[in-house]
Every structure is written in C-alpha cells, then in structure tokens.
C-alpha positions in Angstrom: 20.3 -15.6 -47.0 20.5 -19.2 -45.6 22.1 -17.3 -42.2 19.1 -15.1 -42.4 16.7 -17.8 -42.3 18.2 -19.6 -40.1 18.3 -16.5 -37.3 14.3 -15.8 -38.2 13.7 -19.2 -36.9 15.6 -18.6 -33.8 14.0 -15.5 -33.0 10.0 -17.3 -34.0 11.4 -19.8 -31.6 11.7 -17.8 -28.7 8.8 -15.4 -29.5 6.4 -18.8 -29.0 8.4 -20.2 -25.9 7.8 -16.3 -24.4 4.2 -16.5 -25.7 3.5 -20.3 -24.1 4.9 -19.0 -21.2 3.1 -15.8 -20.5 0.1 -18.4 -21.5 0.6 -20.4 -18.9 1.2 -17.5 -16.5 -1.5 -16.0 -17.3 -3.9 -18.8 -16.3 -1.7 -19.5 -13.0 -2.4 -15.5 -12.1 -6.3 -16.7 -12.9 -5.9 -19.7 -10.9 -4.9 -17.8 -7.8 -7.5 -14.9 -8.1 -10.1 -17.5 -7.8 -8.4 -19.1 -5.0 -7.8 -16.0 -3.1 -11.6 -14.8 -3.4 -13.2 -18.5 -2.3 -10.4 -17.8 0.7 -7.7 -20.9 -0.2 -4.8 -18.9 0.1 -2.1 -21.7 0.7 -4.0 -23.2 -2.8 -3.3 -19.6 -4.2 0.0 -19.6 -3.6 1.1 -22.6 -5.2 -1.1 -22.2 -8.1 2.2 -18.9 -8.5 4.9 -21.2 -6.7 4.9 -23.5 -9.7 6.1 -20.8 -12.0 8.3 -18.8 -9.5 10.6 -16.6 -10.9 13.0 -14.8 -9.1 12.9 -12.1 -11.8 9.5 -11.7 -11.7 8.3 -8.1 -10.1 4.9 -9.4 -11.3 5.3 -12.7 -9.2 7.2 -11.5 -6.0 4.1 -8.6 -5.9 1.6 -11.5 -5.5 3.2 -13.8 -3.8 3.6 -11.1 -1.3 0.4 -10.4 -1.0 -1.1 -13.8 -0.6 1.7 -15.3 2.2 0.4 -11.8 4.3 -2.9 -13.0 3.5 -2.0 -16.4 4.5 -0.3 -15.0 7.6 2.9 -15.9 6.7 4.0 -11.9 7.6 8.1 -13.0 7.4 8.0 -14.7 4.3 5.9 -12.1 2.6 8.2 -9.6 3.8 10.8 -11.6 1.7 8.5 -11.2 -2.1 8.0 -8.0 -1.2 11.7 -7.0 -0.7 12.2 -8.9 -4.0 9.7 -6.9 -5.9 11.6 -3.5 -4.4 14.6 -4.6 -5.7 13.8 -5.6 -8.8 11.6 -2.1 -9.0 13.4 0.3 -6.5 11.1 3.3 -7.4 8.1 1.7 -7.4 5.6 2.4 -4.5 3.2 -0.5 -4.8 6.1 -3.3 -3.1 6.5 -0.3 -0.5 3.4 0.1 0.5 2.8 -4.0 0.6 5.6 -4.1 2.5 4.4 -2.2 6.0 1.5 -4.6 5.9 3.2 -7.4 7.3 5.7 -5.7 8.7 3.2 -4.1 11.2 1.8 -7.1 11.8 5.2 -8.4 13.1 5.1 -4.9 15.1 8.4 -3.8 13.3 7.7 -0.1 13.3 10.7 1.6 12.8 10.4 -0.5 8.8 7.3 1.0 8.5 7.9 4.6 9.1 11.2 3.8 7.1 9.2 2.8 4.2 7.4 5.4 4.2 9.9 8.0 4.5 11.6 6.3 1.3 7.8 6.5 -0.3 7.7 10.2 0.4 11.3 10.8 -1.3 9.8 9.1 -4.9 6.4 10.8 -4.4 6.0 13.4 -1.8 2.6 14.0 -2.1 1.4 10.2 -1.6 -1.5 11.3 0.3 -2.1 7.6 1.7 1.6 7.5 2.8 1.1 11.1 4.3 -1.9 10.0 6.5 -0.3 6.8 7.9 2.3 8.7 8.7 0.2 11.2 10.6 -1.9 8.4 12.4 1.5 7.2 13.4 2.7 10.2 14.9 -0.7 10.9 16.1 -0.8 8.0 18.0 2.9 8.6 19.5 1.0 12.1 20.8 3.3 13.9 18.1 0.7 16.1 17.3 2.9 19.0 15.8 4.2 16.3 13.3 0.9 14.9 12.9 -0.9 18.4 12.0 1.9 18.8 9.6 1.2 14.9 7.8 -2.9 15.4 7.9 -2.4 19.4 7.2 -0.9 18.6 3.7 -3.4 15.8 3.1 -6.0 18.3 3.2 -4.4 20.9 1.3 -4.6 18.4 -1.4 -7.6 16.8 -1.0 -10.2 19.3 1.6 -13.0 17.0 1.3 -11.5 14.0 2.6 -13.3 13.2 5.3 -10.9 11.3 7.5 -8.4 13.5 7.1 -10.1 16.5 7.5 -11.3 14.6 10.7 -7.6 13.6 12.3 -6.9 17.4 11.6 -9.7 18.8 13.7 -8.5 16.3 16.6 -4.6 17.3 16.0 -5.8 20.9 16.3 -7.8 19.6 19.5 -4.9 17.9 20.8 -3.0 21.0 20.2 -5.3 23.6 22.4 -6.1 25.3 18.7 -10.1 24.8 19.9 -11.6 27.7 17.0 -9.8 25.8 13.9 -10.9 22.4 15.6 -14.1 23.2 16.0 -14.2 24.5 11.7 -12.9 21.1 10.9 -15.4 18.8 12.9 -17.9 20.7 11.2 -16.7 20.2 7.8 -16.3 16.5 8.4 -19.9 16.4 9.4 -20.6 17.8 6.4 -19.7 14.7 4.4 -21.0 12.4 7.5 -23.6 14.4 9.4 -23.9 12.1 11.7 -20.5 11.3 12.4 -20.5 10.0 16.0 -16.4 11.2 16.5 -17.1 14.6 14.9 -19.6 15.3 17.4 -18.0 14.4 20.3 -15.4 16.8 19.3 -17.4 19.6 19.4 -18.6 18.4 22.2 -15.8 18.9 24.1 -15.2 22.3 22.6 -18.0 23.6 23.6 
C-alpha cells in the first residue's frame, strides 16, 4: 500500500510538471503569434527559443516558419529538417521546407521534396501544381500537362489549374483542347486578362 502511494505521488508529480509546462508553452506559442502578426519576427522567435526543444515537432514547425519569415532561409531550413525527422511522413515540414529552400535557389531540394511528398500522398494537388509550374517553366510541357492534367482531374474547377493546362496544351500545338480550357477558366474569372490572351492567339 505504502509503495502504492508513494508511486501515485510520482506519477501526480510529473502529470503537473507536464501540465506547467505545456502551460507555459502554450502562452510562449501565444506570445509569438502576436509577435508575428504586429511583424516582430526576431521577438517571435525568441518568445519559442526560450523553451526550445529539440524533440519538439511542434517547436522545430514554428521556428521554421518564423526564421523564413525572418529571412533567415539556412537556419529555417535546419527546424524544418528537424520537424521531418522527428515526423518523417508528415507533409506539413515538407512543404515548409521548399520555401526557404527556393529562396536560397536550391532547386533540385525542392523538386526532391516534392517527389518524396508525392510517394506519402500522391494526389497532393498543391504538390502536383508546383511541380507542374516547375516543369512548366523548364519548357517541359509534356511533364507539365501530366502534373496540371491530374490536378484537374481532381479538382475541374480550379481555376489556375485548369488555366496552366490550357497554356501546356498551347505550348504543346493541342490549339482545340486549349482553346476548351481558356474558356472554362473564364468561366470562374470572366475577365481573366491571361485567359483571353490565350484565345487570342488561337484564334
């Protein structure tokens, strides 16, 4: 009984240490929100710094975030490689990831990134239209169509994809199904300035 007793009052130990903790936590997350929105991001990330854990997917997440914000692109790159390996099959770190990573111009991270994204989830449609911008803008438009093509097979009101399709199909000499898709992107914006110069040029 006494043994019992005594390993209760270990246990309510630690459940109020974890509980002052996540309380404290909680009000540094606050703390950093409001810094972020009045735009002191250096503020906001040492209202996070001061409770840095290592171990925290939760942490590394923001943190990465805010030191991109902050412009710090190489040491956000670092929290968000944290949070990815604390949370391999998570897309969220992923998809922070690319943001500084572009900035720094590292491309070949960025389409790596989102290759892994596609092999968790391979019907990320944000992942599948950065990838088709990408290849777009490397005038890979058979990849592209194929990126944007299954976009809007998922979603065939979404307006800029539906709108990189007609211009893939453009760019590909495939004027008829171009000319279907401009339309339907004006459609949801009728007066769409790069929809009509599309079917401009078409006709």
């Amino acid at each position: 009984m006494k043994r019992f007793i005594i390993l209760m009052i270990l246990v309510f130990s630690v459940f109020v240490t974890y509980a002052q903790d996540y309380t404290k936590l909680t009000a540094a997350f606050s703390d950093s929100y409001a810094k972020e929105k009045a735009g002191k991001y250096i503020d906001a990330v040492m209202a996070l710094k001061a409770y840095y854990n290592a171990d925290s997917y939760e942490i590394n997440l923001r943190l990465g975030w805010l030191t991109y914000l902050q412009g710090q692109f190489t040491e956000s790159m670092s929290y968000y490689n944290k949070a990815i390996e604390l949370m391999p099959y998570a897309i969220e770190p992923r998809l922070g990831v690319v943001l500084p990573a572009s900035s720094l111009g590292n491309w070949d991270f960025v389409t790596g990134q989102y290759n892994k994204i596609l092999a968790i989830d391979p019907n990320n449609t944000l992942t599948l239209y950065r990838m088709g911008l990408i290849s777009y803008d490397k005038k890979d438009y058979n990849q592209a169509y194929q990126y944007f093509e299954r976009v809007v097979n998922l979603y065939p009101f979404d307006y800029q994809s539906v709108l990189m399709l007609a211009w893939t199909n453009f760019k590909l000499g495939k004027a008829r199904e171009a000319k279907i898709l401009f339309n339907k992107a004006l459609l949801y914006y009728p007066e769409d300035s790069s929809a009509k110069e599309g079917l401009a040029l078409i006709k």
